[in-house]
Rosetta silent file (secondary structure, phi, psi, omega in degrees, C-alpha in Angstrom):
SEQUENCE: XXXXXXXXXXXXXXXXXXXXXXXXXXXXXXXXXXXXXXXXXXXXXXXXXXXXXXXXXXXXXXXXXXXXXXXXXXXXXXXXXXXXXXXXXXXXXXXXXXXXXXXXXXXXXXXXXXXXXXXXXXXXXXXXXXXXXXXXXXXXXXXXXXXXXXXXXXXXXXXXXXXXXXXXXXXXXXXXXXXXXXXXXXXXXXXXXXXXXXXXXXXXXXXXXXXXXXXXXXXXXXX
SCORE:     score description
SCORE:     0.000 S_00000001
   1 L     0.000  -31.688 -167.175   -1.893   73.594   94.459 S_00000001
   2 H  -105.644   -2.687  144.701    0.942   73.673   92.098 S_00000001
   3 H   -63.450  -31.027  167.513    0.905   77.484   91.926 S_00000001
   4 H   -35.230  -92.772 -155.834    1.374   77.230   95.662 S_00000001
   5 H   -38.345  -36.625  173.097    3.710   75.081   95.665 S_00000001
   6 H   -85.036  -17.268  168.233    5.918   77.560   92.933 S_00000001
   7 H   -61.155  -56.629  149.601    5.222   80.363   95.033 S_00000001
   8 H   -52.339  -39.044  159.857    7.046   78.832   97.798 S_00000001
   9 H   -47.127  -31.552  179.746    9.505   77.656   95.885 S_00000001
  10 H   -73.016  -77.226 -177.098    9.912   81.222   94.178 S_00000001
  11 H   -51.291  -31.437  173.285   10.177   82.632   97.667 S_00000001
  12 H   -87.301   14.928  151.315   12.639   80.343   99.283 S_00000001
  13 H   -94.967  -25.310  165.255   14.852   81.148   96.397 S_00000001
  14 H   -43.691  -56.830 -154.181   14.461   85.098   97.017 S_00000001
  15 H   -74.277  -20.799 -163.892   15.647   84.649  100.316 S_00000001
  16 H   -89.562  -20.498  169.852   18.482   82.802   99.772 S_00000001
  17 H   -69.064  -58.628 -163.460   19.266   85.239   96.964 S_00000001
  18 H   -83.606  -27.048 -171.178   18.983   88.050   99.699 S_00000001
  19 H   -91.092  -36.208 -178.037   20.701   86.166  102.211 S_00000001
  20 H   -84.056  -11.776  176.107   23.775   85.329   99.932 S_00000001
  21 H  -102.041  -36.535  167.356   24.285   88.821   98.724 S_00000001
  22 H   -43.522  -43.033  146.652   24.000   90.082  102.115 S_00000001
  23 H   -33.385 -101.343 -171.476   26.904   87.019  102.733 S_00000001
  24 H   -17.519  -56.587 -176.953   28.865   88.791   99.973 S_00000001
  25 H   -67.398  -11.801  155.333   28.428   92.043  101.188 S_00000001
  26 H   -55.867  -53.237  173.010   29.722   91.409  104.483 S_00000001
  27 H   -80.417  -27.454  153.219   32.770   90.045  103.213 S_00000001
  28 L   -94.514   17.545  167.734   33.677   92.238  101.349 S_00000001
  29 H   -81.774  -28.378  161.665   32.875   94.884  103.970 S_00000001
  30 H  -105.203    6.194  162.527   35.426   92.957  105.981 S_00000001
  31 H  -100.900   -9.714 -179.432   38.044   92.854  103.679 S_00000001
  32 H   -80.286  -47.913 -176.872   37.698   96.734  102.878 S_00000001
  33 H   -65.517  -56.546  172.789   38.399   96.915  106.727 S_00000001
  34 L   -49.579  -46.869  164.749   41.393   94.672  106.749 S_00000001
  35 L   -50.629  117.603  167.490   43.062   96.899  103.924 S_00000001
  36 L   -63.164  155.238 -162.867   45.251   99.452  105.379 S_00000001
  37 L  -108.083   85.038 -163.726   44.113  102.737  104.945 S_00000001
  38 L   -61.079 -141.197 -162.863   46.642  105.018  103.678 S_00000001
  39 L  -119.950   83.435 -164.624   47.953  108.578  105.542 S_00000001
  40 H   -51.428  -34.923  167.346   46.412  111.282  103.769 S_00000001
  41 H   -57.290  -30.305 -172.497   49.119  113.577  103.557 S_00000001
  42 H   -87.503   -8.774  150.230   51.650  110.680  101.850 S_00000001
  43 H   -64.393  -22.951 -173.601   48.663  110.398   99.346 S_00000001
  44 H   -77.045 -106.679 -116.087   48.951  114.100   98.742 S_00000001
  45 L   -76.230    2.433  151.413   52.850  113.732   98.494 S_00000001
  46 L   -85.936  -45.749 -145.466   51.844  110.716   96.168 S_00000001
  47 H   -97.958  -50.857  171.789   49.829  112.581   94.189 S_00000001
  48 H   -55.784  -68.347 -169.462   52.557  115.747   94.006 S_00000001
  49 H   -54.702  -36.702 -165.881   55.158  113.380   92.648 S_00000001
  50 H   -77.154  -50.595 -149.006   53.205  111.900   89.857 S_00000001
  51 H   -75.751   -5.803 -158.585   51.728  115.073   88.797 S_00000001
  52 H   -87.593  -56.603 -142.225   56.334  116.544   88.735 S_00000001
  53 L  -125.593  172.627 -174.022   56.212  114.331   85.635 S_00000001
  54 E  -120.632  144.189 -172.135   54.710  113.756   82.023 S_00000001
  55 E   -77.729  110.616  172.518   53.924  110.086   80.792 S_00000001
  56 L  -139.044   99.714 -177.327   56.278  109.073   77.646 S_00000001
  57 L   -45.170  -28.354  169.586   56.293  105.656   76.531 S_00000001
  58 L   -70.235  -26.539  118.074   59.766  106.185   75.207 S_00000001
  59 L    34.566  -82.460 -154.437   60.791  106.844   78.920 S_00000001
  60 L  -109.565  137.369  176.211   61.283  103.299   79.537 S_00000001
  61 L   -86.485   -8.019 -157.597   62.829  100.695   77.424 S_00000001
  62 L   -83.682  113.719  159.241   61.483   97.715   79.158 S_00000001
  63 L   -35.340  -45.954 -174.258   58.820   95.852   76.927 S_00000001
  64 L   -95.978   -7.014  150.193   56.462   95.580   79.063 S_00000001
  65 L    -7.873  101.887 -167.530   56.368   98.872   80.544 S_00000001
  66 L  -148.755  165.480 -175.382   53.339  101.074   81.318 S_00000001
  67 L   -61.662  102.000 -140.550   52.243  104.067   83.175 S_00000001
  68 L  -118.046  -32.438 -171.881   51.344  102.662   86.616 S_00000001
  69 H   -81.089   -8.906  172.725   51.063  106.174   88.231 S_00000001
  70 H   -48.842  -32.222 -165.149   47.681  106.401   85.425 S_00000001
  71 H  -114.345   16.201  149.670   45.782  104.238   87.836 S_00000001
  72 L   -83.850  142.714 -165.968   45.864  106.816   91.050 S_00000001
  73 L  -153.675  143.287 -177.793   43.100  108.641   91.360 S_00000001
  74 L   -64.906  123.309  176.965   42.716  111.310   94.338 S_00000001
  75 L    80.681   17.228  161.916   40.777  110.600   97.398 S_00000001
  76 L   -83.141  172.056  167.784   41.151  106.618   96.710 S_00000001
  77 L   -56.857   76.413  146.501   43.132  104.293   99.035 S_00000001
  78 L     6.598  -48.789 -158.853   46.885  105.179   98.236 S_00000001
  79 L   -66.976  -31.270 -150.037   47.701  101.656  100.007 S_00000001
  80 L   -96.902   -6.800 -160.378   45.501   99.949   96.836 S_00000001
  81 L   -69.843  138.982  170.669   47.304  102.345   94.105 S_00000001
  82 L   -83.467  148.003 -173.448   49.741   99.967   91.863 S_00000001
  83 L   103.554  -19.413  178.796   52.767  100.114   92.712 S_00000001
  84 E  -120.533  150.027  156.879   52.681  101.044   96.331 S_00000001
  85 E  -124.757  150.293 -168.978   52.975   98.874   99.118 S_00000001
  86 E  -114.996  161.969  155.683   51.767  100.018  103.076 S_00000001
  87 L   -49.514  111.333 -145.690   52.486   98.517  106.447 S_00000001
  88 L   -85.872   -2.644  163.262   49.628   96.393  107.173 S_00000001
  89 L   -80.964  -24.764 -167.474   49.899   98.044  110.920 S_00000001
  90 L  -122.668  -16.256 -170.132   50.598  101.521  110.213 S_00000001
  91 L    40.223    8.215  167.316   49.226  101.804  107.084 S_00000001
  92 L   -50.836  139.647  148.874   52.710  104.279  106.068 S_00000001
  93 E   -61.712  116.708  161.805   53.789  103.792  102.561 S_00000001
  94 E   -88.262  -12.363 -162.490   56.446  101.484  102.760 S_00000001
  95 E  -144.483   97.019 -165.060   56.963  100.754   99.219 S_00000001
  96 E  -157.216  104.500 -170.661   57.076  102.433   95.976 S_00000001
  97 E  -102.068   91.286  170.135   57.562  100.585   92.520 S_00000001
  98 L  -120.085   22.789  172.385   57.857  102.618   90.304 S_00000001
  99 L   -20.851  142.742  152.493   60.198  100.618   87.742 S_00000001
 100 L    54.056   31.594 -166.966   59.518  100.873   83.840 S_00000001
 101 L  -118.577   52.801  174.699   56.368  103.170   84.329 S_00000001
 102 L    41.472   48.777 -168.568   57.192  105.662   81.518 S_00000001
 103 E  -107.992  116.481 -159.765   58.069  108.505   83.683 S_00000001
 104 E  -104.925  153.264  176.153   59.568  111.609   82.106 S_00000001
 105 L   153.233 -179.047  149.371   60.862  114.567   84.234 S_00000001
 106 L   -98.327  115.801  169.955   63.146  115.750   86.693 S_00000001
 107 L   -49.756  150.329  134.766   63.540  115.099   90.634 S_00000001
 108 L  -100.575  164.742 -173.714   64.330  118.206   92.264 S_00000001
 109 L   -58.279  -20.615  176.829   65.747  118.563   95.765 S_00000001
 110 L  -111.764    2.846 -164.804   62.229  119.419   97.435 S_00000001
 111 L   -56.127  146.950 -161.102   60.229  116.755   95.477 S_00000001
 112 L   -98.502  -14.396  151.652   57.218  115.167   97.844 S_00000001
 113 L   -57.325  -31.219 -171.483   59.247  111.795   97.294 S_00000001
 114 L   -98.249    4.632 -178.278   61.658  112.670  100.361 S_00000001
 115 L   -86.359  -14.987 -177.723   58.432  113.812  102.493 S_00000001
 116 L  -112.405  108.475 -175.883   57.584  109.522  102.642 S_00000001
 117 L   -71.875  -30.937 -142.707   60.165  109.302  105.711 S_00000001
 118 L  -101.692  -26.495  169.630   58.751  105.329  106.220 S_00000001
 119 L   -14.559  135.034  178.214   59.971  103.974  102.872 S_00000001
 120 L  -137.417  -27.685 -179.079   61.986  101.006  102.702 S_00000001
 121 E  -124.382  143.773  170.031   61.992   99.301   99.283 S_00000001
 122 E  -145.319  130.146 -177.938   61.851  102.568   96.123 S_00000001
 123 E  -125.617  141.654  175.051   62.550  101.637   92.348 S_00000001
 124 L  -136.580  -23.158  173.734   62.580  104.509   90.081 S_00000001
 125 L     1.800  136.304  161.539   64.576  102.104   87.642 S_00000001
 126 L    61.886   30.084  171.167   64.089  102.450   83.576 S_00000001
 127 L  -102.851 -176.506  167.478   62.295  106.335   83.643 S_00000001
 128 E  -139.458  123.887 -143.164   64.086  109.304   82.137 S_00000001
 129 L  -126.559   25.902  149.592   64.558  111.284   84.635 S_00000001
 130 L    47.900   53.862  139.386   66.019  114.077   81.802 S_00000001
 131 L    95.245   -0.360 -169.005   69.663  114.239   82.909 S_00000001
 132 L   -84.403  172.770 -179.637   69.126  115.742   86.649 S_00000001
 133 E   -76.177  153.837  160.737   71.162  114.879   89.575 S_00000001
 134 L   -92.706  142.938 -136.895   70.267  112.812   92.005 S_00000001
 135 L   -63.860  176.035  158.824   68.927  115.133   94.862 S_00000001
 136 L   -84.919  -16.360 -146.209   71.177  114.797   98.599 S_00000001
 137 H   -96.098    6.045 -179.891   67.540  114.855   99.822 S_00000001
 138 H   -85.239    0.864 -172.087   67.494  110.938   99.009 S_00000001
 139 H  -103.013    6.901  166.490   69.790  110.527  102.079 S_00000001
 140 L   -47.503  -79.852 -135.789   66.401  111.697  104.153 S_00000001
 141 L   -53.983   80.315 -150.919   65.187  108.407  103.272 S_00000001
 142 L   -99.424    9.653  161.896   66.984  107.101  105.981 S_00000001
 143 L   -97.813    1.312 -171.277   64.872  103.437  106.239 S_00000001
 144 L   -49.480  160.138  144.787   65.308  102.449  102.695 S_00000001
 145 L  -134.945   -1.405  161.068   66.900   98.967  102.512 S_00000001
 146 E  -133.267  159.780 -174.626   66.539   98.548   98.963 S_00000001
 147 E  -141.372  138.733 -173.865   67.144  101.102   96.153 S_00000001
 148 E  -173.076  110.505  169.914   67.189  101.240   92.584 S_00000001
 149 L  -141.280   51.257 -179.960   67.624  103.726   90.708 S_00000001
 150 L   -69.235  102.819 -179.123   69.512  101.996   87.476 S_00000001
 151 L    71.660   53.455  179.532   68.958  103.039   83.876 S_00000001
 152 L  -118.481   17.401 -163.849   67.186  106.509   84.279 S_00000001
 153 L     7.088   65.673  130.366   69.444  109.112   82.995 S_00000001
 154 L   -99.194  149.593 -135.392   70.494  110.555   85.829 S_00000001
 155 E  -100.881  145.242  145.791   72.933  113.376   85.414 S_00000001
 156 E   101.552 -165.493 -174.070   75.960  114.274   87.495 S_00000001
 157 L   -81.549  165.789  160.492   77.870  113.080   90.905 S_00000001
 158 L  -101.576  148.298 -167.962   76.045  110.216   93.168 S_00000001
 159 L   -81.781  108.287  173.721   75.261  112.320   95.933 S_00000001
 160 H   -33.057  -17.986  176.621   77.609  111.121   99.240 S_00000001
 161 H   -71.431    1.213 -178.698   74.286  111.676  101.168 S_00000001
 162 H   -95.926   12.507  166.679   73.439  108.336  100.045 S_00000001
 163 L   -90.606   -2.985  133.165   75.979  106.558  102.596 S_00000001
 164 L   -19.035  -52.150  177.962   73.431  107.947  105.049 S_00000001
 165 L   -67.384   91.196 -171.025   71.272  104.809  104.310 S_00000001
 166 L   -82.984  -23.486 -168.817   73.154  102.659  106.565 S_00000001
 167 L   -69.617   16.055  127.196   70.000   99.952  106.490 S_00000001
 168 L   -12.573  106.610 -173.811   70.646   99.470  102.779 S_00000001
 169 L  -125.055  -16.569  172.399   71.167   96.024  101.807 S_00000001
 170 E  -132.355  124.337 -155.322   70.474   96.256   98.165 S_00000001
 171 L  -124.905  151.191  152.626   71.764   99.698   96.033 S_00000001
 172 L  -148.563  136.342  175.302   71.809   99.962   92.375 S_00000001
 173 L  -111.720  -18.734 -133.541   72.742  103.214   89.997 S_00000001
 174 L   -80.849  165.035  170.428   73.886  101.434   87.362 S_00000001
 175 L    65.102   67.111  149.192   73.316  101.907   83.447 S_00000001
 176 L  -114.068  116.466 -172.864   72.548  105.876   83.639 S_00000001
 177 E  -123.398  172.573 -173.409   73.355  106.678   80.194 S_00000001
 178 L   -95.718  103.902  168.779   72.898  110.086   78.062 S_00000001
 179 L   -20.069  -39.080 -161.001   69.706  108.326   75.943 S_00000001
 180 L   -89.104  -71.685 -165.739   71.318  110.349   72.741 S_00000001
 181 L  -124.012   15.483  170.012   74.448  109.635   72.803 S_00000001
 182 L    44.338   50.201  167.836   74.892  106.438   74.751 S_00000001
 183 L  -123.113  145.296 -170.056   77.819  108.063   77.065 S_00000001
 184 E   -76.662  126.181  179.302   77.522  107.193   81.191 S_00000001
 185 L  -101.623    0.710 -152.897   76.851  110.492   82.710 S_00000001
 186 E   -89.486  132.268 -157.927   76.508  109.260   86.227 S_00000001
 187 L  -134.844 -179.313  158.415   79.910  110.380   87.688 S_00000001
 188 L  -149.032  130.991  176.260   82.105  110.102   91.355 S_00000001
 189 L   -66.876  -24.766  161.419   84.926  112.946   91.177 S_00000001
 190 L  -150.086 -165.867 -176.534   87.579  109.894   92.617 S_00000001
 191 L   -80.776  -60.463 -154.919   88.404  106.342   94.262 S_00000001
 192 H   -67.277  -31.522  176.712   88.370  108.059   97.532 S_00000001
 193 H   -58.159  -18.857 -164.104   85.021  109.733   96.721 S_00000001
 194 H  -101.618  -61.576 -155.627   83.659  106.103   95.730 S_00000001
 195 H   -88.455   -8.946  166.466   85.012  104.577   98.833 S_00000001
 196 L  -105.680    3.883  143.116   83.516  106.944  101.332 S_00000001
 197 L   -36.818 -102.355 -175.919   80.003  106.315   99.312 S_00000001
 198 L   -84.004   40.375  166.682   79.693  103.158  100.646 S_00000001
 199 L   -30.394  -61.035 -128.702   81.770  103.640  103.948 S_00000001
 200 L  -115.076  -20.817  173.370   79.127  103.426  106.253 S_00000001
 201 L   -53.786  164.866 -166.567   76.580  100.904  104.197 S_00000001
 202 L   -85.570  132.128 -173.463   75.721   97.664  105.782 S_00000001
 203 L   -42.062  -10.583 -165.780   78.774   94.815  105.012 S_00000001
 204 L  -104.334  -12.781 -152.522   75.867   92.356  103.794 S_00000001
 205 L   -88.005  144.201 -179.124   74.492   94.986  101.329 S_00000001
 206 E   -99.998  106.042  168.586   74.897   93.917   97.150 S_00000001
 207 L   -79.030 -168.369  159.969   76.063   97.225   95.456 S_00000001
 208 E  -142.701   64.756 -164.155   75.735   97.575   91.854 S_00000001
 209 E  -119.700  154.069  169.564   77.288  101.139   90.917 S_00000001
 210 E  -168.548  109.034 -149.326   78.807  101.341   87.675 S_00000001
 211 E  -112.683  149.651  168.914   79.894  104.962   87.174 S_00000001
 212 E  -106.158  110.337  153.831   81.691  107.228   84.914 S_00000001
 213 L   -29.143  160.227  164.321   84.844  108.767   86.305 S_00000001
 214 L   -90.025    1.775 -171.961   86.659  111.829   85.601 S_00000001
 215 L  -102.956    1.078  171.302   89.810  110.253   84.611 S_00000001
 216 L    79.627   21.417  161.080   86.878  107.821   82.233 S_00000001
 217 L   -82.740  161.115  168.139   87.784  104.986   84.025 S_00000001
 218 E  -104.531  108.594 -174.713   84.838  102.842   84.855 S_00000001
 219 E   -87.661  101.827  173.936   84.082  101.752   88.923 S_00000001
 220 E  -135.946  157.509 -175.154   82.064   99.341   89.310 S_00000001
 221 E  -140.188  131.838  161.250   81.691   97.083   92.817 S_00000001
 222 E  -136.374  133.264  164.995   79.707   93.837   93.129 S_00000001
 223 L  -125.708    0.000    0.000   79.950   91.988   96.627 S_00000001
């Protein structure tokens, strides 16, 4: 009788074992659904950009820095990758953080970053981005509303194509220094060249540019 009695007992814990993982698995078979799904081509053009650069912890100065693009892996979700955020409707990359994530390299002007059209917030902030210009092809990006691309040594003019972004509400270049020799390389050729920059930005928008001239004056605008 009292082996019965654990037999049943044994079985009506099986089931409930089997019933509760079955629970589990369901839920998280519906939360796997509920997770946008990225676009396969803007993982490939995710995948292209990471692979443009080489991982160097001196890259970023930020304590807490780390390699962020380390944790993408090919034929995964894009939308799940750190650092990106997607449209929970559309599943487009909307989002791309890539602050402090030890990224050495150059953009160039054809770079698989100006290929994610749907973008809206992009930090490239605190890489070393090894003295190049920043492309014209960033004025594609013509949904950004926030930007940051502040303390990367970038080289050179800010490109005028970025008063394209009229949806812009938050811009920052600031702090692009030569790592080496701690002089601001980030340049505007004048005042009038500065003031048709942010012509056409939105009247609400916070810049932050703080640039080296050619007469070595310093420009900087905060509203």
């Amino acid at each position: 009788m009292g082996l019965s009695l654990c037999l049943v007992v044994f079985q009506n814990l099986v089931a409930k074992l089997l019933l509760f993982n079955i629970f589990v698995a369901d839920y998280i078979s519906s939360a796997n659904i509920q997770q946008p799904s990225c676009h396969d081509e803007e993982r490939s053009a995710l995948m292209q950009f990471k692979d443009s650069f080489v991982i160097n912890k001196s890259a970023s100065s930020f304590e807490g820095a780390y390699p962020k693009v380390l944790r993408w892996k090919s034929g995964s979700n894009c939308c799940l990758w750190d650092g990106i955020g997607c449209d929970a409707e559309t599943s487009h990359v909307i989002g791309l953080d890539l602050g402090s994530s030890c990224l050495f390299g150059s953009i160039n002007f054809n770079s698989t970053l100006f290929t994610l059209v749907h973008l809206q917030m992009l930090s490239l902030a605190d890489n070393h981005f090894n003295l190049s210009q920043i492309p014209a092809a960033i004025g594609q990006l013509s949904g950004l509303t926030y930007l940051n691309l502040s303390n990367s040594a970038f080289y050179g003019q800010v490109p005028s194509e970025i008063s394209n972004l009229t949806k812009l509400s938050s811009l920052d270049v600031s702090s692009n220094y030569d790592p080496d020799t701690g002089e601001k390389v980030l340049q505007l050729k004048d005042h009038h060249n500065f003031k048709t920059l942010v012509r056409n930005l939105t009247s609400s928008m916070r810049i932050s540019l703080v640039v080296c001239l050619n007469s070595r004056k310093e420009a900087h605008l905060q509203d």
